[in-house]
C-alpha positions in Angstrom: 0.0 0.0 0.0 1.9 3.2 -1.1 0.0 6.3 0.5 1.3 9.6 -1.0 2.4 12.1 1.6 0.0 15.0 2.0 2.1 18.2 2.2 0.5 21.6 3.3 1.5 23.3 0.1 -0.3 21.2 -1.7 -3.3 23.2 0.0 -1.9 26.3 1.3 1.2 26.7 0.0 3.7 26.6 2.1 5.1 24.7 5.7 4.8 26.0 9.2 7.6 25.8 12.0 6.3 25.2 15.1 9.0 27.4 16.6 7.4 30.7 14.6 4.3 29.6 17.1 6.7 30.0 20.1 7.6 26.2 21.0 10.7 26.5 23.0 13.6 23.8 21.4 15.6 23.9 25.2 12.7 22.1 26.8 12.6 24.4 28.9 9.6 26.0 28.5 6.0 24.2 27.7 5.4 24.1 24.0 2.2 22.4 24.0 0.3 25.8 23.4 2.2 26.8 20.5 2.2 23.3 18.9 -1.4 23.1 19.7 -1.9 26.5 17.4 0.2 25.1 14.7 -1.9 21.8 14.3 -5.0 24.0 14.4 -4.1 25.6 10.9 -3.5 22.5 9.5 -1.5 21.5 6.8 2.1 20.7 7.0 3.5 21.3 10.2 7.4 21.3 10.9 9.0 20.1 14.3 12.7 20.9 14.0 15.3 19.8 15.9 15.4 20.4 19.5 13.1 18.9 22.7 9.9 20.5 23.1 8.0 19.5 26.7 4.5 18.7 26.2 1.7 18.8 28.9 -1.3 18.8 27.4 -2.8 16.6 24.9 -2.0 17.7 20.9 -5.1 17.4 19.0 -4.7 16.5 15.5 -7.6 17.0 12.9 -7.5 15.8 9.2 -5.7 17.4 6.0 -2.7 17.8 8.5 1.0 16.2 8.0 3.7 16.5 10.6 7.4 15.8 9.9 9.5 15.8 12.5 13.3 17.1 12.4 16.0 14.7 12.6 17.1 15.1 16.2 13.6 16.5 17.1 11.8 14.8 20.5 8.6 15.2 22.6 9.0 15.1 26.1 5.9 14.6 28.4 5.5 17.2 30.9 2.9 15.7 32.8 1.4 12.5 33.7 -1.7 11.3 31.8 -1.4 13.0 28.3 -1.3 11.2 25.1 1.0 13.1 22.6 -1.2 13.2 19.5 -5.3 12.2 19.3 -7.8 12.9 17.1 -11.5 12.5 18.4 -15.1 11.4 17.1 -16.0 14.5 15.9 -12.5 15.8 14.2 -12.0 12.6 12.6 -8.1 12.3 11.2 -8.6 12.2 7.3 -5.4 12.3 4.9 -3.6 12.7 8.1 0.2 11.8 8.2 2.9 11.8 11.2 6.4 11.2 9.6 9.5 10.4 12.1 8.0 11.5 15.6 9.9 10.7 18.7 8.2 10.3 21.9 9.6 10.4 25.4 7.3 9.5 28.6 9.9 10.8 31.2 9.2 9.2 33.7 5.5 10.3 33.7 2.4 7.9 34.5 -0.2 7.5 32.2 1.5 8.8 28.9 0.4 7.5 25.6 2.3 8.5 22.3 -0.9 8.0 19.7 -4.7 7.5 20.6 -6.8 7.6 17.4 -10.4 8.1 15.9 -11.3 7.7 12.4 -7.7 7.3 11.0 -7.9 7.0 7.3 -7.9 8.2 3.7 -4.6 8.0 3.0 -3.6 8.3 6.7 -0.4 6.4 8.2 2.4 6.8 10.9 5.9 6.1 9.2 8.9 6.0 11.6 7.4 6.4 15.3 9.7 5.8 17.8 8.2 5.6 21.4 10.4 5.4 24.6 9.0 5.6 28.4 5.1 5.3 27.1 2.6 2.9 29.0 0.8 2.9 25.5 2.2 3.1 22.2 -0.5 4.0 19.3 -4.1 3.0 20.1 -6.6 3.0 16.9 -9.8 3.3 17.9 -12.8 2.9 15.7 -12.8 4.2 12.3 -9.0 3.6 11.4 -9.7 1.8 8.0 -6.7 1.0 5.4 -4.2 3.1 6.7 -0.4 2.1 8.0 2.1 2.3 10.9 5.4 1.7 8.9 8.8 1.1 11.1 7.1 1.6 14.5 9.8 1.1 17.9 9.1 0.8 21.4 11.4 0.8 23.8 12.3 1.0 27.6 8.9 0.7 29.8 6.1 0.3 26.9 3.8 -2.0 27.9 1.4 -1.8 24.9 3.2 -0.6 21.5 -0.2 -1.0 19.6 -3.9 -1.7 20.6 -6.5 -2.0 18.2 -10.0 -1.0 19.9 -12.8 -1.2 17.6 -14.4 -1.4 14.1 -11.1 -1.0 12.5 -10.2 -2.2 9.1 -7.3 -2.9 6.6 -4.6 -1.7 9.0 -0.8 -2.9 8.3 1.9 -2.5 10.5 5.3 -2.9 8.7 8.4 -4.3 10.2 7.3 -3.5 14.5 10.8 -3.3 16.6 8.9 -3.8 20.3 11.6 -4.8 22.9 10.3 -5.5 25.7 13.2 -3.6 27.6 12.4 -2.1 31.6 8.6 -3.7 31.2 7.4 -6.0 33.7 5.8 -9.0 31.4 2.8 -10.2 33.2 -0.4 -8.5 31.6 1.8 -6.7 28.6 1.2 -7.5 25.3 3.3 -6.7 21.6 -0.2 -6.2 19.3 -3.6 -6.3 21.0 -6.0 -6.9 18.2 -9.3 -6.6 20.3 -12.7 -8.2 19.5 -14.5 -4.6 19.2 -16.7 -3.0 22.2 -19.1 -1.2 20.7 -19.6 -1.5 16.7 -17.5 -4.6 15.8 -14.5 -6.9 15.2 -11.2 -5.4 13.8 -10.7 -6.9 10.1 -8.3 -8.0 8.1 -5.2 -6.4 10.0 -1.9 -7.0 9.2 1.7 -7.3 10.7 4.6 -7.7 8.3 8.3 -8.8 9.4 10.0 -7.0 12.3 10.6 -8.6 15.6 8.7 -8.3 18.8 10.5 -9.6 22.2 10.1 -9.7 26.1 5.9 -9.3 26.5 4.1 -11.5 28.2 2.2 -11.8 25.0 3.8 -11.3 21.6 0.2 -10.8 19.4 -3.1 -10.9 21.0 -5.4 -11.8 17.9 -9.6 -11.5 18.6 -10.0 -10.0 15.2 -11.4 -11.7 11.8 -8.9 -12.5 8.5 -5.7 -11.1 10.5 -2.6 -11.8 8.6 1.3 -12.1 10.4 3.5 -12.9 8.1 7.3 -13.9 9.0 7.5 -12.0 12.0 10.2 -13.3 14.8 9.1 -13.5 18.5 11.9 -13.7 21.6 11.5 -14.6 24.9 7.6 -14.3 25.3 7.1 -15.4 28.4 3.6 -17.2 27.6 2.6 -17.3 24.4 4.2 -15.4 20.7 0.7 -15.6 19.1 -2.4 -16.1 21.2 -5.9 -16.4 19.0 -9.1 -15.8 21.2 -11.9 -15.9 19.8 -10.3 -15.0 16.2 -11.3 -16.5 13.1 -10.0 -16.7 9.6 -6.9 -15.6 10.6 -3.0 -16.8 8.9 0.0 -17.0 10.7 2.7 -17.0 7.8 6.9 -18.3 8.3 7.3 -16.9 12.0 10.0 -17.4 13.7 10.1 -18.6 17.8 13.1 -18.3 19.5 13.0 -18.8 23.5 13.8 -21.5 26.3 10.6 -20.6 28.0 6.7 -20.3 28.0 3.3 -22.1 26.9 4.1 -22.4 23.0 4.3 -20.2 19.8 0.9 -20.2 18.8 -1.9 -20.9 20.6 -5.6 -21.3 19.9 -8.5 -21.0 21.9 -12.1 -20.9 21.2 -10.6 -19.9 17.7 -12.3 -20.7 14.4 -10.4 -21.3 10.7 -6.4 -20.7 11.5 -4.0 -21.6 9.7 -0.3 -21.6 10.7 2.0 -22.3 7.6 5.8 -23.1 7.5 7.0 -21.8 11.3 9.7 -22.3 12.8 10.4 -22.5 16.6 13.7 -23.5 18.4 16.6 -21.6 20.8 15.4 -24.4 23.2 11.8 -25.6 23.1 8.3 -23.8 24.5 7.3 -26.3 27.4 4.0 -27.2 25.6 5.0 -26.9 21.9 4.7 -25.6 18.6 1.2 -25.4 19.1 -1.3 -25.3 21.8 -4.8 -25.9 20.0 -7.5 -27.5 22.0 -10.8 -28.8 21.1 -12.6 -25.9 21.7 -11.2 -24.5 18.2 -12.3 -25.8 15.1 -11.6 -25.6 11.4 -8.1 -25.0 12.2 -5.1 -26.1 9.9 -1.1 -26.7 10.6 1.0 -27.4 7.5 4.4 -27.5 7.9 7.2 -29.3 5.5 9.8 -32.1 7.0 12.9 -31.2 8.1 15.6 -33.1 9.6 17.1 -30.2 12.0 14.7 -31.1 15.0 13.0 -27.4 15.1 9.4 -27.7 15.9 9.6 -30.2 18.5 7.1 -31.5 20.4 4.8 -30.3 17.5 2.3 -29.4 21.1 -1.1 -30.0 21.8 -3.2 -30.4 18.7 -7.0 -31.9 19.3 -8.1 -28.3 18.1 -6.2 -28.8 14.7 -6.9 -30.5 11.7 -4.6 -33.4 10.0 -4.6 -31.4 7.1 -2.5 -33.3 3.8 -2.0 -31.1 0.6 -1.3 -33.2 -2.6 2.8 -33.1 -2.9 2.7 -31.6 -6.1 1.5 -28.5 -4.8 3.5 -29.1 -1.9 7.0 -29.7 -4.3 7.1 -33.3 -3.6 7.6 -32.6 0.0 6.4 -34.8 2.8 4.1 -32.5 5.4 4.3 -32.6 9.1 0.7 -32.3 10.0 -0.6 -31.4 13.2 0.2 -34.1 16.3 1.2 -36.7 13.2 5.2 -37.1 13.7 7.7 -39.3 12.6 11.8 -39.7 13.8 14.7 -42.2 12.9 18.0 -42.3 14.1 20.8 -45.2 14.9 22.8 -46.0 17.9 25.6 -48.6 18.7 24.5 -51.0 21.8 26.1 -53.5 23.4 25.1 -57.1 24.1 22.1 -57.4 26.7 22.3 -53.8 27.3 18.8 -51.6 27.6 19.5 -48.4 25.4 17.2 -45.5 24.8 16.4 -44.8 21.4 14.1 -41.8 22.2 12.4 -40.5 24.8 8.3 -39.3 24.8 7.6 -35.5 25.5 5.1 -35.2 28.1 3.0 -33.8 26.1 2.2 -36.0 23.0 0.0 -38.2 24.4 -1.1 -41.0 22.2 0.5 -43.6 20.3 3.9 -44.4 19.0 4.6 -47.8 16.5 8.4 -48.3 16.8 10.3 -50.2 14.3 14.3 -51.7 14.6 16.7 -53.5 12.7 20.1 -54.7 12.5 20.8 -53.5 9.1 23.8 -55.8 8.4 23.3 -59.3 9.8 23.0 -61.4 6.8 18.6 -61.9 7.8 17.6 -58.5 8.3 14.3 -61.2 9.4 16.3 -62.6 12.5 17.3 -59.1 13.8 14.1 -57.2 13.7 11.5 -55.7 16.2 8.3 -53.8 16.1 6.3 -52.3 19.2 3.4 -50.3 19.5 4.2 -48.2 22.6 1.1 -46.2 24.5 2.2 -42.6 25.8 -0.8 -40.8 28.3 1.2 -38.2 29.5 2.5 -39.7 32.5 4.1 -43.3 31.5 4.3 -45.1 28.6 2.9 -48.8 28.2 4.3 -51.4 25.8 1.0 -52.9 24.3 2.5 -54.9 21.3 5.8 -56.5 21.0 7.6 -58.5 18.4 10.7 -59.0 17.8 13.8 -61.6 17.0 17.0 -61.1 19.2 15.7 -57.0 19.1 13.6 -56.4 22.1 11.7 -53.4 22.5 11.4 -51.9 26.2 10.1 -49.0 28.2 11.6 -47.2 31.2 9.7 -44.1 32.4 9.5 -42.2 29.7 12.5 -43.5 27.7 11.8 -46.0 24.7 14.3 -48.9 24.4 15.5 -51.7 22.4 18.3 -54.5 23.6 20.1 -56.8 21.4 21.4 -60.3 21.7 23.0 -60.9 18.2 26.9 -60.2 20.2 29.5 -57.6 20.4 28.4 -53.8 19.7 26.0 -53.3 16.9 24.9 -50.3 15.1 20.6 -50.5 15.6 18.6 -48.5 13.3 14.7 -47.2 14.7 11.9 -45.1 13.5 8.5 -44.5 14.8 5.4 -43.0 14.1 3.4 -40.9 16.0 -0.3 -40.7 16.3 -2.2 -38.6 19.0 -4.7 -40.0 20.5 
């Protein structure tokens, strides 16, 4: 979506400086006034370089663009002001805000953009928010319009919330670090379910990275689209969808040690998660967390042999979806709970050795296969087990096998061999949840 950028000669005729208004570059003095009577001509307003203190809330109305300088900052003056809003009744039409920078200062309650009706070629390109509780807030009315390059740093415990009834809205490449922020409660992108009017539709994050909130994206809205974006260190969940439906979650990228899972679905209706990738050490539930109280839901995913994605998670709220390998470039899929593994290892005579162990949480059922590859009968050195996994033990139901003996301990899967001196045993299994 490229939005042209509305420039107050194309209406007037030429820029204003906010310091011709008497905003005071030292800081020292409030500049909220003067800024305040700029904005009110509209048009294309000029911030240059400097620190302007501002303790009252900027109200910004539509056919206005604001380029900031360089080295040019806000600084909140007082607590509970949001830097620029538009209301219900001024609406924000054709309105641009090119390059601000934000500072909280150490003041409660500060927030750097709170929105109404944010649209017609409207977008914020290059925001950069430090010491904010709230980043930008769209609330109803903000329909096909961007927030390109957006950064949050140091204490912002919300970088974007979208309220109500909005529409259309991309946000290109986020950079929300989690930095100073307690985690419990925070969230990267809340895309609410609408209080008053409805749903927020078809929103969009592309690329960029968001790290260090309790939750990465909070997705209640309907067709929402993230699309190779790269969550760190979460503490519960990178993508949590409530509620959503419709929604695609495109070649993301997981990367933590800790918390529920990279995606997780509840009460959720028609997702689809296609081609991520999680690993740095594995969530403690999975890829996935989709119970049964989602439906429709779809995880497609291609083989790989470098052990990402593992344990897949819980999966009884997604499908076991197969596309046809052509369309798929002759690639085997790793659907939902479905999993397969193979590996060798050398094992003495009589001696129990593990050939994998269950994650806790794949429950269900595992058919194990073994073989001496290279004793003349590859009949006489042969075993096959179906092993039962309910979260807590495993149970060998099945076993078969000629001088191969399959065996459980705990959680550990094991085969022992009476064929003589070390010998190199090859295993797969299959999984099935159950």
């Amino acid at each position: 979506m490229a939005l042209t950028k509305v420039t107050y000669s194309m209406i007037y005729g030429s820029e204003l400086n906010v310091v011709d208004f008497g905003a005071d570059p030292s800081g020292v003095n409030n500049s909220s006034t003067a800024i305040q009577a700029a904005l009110d001509l509209r048009g294309s307003i000029y911030i240059p370089d400097g620190t302007y203190r501002i303790s009252a809330d900027l109200v910004i109305k539509s056919n206005t663009c604001v380029t900031f300088g360089q080295k040019a900052v806000l600084k909140a003056g007082a607590n509970n002001i949001t830097f620029f809003k538009s209301n219900s009744t001024t609406n924000a039409y054709q309105v641009q805000i090119h390059n601000a920078q934000l500072d909280g200062n150490g003041f409660t309650g500060v927030t750097g953009f709170d929105m109404y009706n944010f649209r017609l070629n409207a977008g914020l390109f290059n925001p950069y928010m430090t010491a904010v509780n709230k980043g930008i807030v769209f609330r109803y009315g903000c329909f096909g319009t961007v927030i390109e390059n957006p950064t949050t740093y140091d204490n912002v415990s919300y970088p974007v919330r979208l309220m109500d009834n909005c529409a259309e809205v991309r946000i290109s490449n986020p950079n929300f670090d989690g930095t100073g922020i307690s985690p419990t409660g925070t969230i990267g992108i809340d895309i609410q379910v609408g209080a008053t009017i409805g749903v927020n539709i078809g929103c969009r994050v592309d690329g960029g990275y968001i790290q260090g909130f309790e939750t990465g994206v909070y997705d209640r809205g309907v067709g929402t689209q993230i699309n190779g974006t790269y969550f760190e260190s979460c503490v519960n969940t990178d993508i949590l969808a409530s509620s959503a439906s419709q929604c695609t979650y495109t070649s993301t990228q997981h990367w933590s040690s800790t918390g529920n899972s990279a995606v997780q679905g509840i009460l959720s209706d028609g997702i689809t998660i296609f081609s991520p990738a999680m690993g740095s050490g594995a969530r403690y539930v999975g890829v996935l967390n989709f119970n049964n109280s989602n439906t429709n839901c779809t995880y497609i995913c291609a083989a790989t042999t470098s052990f990402r994605n593992i344990p897949i998670g819980v999966t009884t709220g997604v499908s076991f979806s197969i596309k046809d390998n052509n369309i798929l470039c002759n690639r085997v899929v790793a659907t939902a709970g479905y999993q397969t593994n193979s590996n060798s290892l050398i094992i003495a005579t009589a001696t129990a050795s593990t050939m994998f162990t269950i994650s806790a949480a794949n429950r269900g059922r595992y058919d194990v296969v073994s073989l001496i590859a290279n004793s003349g009968s590859a009949s006489d050195y042969t075993a096959a087990a179906t092993v039962i996994w309910d979260g807590a033990q495993a149970r060998l139901i099945a076993n078969d096998g000629t001088r191969l003996t399959t065996t459980v301990s705990g959680a550990n899967v094991q085969v022992t061999q009476t064929s003589g001196s070390n010998q190199t045993v090859y295993w797969s299994y299959t999984f099935t949840p159950i």
